[in-house]
PLY file of the C-alpha trace (Angstrom):
ply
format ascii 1.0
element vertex 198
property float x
property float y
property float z
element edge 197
property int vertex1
property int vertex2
end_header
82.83 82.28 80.89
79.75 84.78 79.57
80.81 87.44 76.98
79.11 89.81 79.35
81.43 88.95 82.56
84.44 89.21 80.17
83.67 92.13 79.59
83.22 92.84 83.23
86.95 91.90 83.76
88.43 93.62 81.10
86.36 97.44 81.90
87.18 97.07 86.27
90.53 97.85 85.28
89.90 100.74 83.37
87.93 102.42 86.19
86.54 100.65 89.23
90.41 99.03 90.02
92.57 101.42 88.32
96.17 99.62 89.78
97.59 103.77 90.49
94.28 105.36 91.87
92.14 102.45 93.17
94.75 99.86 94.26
97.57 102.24 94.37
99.90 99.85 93.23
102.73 100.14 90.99
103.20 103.66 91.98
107.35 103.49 91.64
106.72 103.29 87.49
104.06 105.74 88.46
105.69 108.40 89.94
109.52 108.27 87.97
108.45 107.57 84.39
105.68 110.30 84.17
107.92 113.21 83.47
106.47 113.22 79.85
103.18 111.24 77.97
105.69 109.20 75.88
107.68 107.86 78.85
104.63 107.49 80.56
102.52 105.28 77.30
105.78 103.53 76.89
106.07 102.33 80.15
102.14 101.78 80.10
102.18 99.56 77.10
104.97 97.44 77.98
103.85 96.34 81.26
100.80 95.64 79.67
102.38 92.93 77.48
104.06 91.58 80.41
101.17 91.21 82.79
98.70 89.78 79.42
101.22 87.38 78.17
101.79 86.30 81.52
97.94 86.09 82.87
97.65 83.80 79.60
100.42 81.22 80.66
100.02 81.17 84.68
96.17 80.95 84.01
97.18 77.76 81.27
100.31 75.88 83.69
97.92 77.05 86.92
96.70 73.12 87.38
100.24 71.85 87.02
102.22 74.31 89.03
102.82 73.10 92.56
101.64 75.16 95.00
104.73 75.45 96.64
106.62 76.87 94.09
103.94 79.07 92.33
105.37 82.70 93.47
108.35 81.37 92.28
107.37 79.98 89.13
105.48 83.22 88.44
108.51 85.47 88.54
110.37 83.38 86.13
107.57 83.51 84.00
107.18 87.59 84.35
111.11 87.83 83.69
111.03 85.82 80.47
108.30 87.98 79.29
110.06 91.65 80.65
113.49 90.27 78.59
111.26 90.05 75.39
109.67 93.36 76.23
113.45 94.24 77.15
114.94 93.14 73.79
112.22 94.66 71.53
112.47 98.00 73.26
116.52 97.75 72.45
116.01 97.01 68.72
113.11 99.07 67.62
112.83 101.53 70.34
115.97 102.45 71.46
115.57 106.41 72.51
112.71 105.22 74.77
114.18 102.47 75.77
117.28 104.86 76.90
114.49 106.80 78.96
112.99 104.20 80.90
116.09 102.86 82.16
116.05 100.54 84.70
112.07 100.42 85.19
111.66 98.11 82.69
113.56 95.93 83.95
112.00 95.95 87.59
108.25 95.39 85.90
109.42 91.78 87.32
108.93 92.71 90.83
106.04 95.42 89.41
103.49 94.10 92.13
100.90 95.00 89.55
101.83 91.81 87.41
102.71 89.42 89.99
99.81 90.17 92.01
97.24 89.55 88.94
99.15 86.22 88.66
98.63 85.41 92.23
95.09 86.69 92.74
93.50 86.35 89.39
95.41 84.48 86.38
96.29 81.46 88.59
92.84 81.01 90.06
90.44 81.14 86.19
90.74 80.42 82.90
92.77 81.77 80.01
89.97 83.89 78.81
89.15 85.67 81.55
92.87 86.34 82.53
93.15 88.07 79.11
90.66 90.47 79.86
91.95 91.04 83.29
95.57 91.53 81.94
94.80 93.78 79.16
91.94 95.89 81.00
94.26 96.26 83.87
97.48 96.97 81.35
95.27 100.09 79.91
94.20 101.25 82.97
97.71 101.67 83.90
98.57 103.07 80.70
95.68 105.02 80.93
97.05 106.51 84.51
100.48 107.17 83.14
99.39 108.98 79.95
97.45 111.06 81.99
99.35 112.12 84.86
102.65 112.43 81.86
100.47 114.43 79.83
99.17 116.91 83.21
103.48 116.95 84.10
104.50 118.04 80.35
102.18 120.54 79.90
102.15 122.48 83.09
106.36 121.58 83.43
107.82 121.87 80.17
104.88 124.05 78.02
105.37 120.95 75.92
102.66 117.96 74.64
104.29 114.71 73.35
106.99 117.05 72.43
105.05 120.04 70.81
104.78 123.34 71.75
101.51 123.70 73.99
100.91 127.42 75.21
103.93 129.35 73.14
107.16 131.04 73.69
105.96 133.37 76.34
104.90 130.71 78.96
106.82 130.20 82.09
107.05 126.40 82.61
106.33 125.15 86.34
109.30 123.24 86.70
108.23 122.28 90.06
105.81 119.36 88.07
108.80 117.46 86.46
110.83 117.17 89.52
109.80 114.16 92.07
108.44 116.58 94.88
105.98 117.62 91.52
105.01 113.89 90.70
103.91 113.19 94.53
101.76 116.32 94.35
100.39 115.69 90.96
99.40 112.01 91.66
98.13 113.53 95.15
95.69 116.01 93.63
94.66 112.77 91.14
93.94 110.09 93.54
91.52 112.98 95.28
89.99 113.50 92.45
89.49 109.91 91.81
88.06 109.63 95.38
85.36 112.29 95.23
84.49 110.86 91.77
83.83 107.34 93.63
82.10 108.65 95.68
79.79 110.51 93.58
0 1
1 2
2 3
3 4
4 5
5 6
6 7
7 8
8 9
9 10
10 11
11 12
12 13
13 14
14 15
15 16
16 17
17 18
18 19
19 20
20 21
21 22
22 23
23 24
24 25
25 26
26 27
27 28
28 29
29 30
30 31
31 32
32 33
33 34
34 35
35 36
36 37
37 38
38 39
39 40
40 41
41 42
42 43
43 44
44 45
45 46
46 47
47 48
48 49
49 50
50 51
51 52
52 53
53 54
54 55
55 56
56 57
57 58
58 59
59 60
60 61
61 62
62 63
63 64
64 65
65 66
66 67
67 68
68 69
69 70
70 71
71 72
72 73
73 74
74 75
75 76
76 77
77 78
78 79
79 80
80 81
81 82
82 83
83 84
84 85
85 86
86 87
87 88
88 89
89 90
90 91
91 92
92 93
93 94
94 95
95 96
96 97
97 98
98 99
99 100
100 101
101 102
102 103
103 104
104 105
105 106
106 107
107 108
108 109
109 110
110 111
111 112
112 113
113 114
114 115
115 116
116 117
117 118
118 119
119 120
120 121
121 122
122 123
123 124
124 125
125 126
126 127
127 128
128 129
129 130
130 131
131 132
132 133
133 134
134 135
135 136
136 137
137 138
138 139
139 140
140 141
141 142
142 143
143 144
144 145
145 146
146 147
147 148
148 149
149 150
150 151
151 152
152 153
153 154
154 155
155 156
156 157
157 158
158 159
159 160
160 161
161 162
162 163
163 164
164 165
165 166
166 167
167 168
168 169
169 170
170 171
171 172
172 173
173 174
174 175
175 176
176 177
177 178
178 179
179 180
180 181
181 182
182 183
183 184
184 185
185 186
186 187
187 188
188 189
189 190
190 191
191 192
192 193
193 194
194 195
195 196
196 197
């Protein structure tokens, strides 16, 4: 595969297929992690690794897989990969780890990962599932860091735990409650969509 249409599936996920605001998938993680930017980048990063490491080995077993049993085969694959992600998170990032919760376990069933292994990774090579896994990955981080970062500051007065607007400001509380994510990723997909269109 050309440099140039690597690079082509590595940058549609940063903009063109965003998974939150172009596919809007994986909007669970999306909506219930995003209460701050660090929940929201931790959560980003590690599904990255999950959906790259596991575009690279469905795209390599994707000849020798039956057919039959791919969907299959790719969930075992994802769920070896989330346990490492699991694991690491445990022993050298344990206070986020403690905020995530159970979300890191479901990026098994994220359909963001198993639907790159179904529609892209088992279908071309290694190379080019790389660049779909990671530019897809940071789009996704890129979506959660944003819509955390528009939640902390306008909910808490806070940025990545620092004091934004001082002691005086009123926090909207309303944008760290659920009711607050739906509206906030709302008013974001809009945007997106007039931006598109533009």
């Amino acid at each position: 595969m050309s440099e140039t249409s690597l690079v082509q599936e590595f940058t549609k996920g940063l903009w063109e297929e965003i998974p939150p605001f172009r596919l809007v998938l994986g909007l669970c993680p999306t909506l219930a992690v995003t209460k701050s930017v660090e929940t929201g980048i931790g959560m980003g990063l590690a599904l990255t690794f999950v959906l790259v490491c596991s575009n690279i080995l469905v795209s390599a077993l994707r000849k020798i897989i039956p057919s039959k049993v791919r969907i299959a085969c790719f969930i075992v694959i994802i769920a070896t990969f989330v346990v490492v992600v699991e694991l690491s998170m445990q022993a050298f990032a344990y206070p986020l780890f403690l905020k995530l919760g159970i979300f890191i376990p479901l990026i098994v069933v994220n359909c963001i990962v198993l639907g790159r292994a179904e529609a892209f990774a088992s279908k071309n090579g290694v190379g080019a599932s790389i660049a779909d896994g990671l530019g897809m990955g940071l789009g996704f981080t890129i979506s959660l860091s944003v819509l955390g970062s528009i939640r902390e500051i306008f909910g808490a007065g806070m940025w990545y735990g620092k004091e934004v607007f001082g002691a005086s400001f009123q926090p909207f509380t309303f944008m760290v409650e659920a009711p607050g994510a739906f509206v906030c990723l709302g008013l974001l997909l809009a945007i997106m969509n007039l931006a598109g269109k533009k």
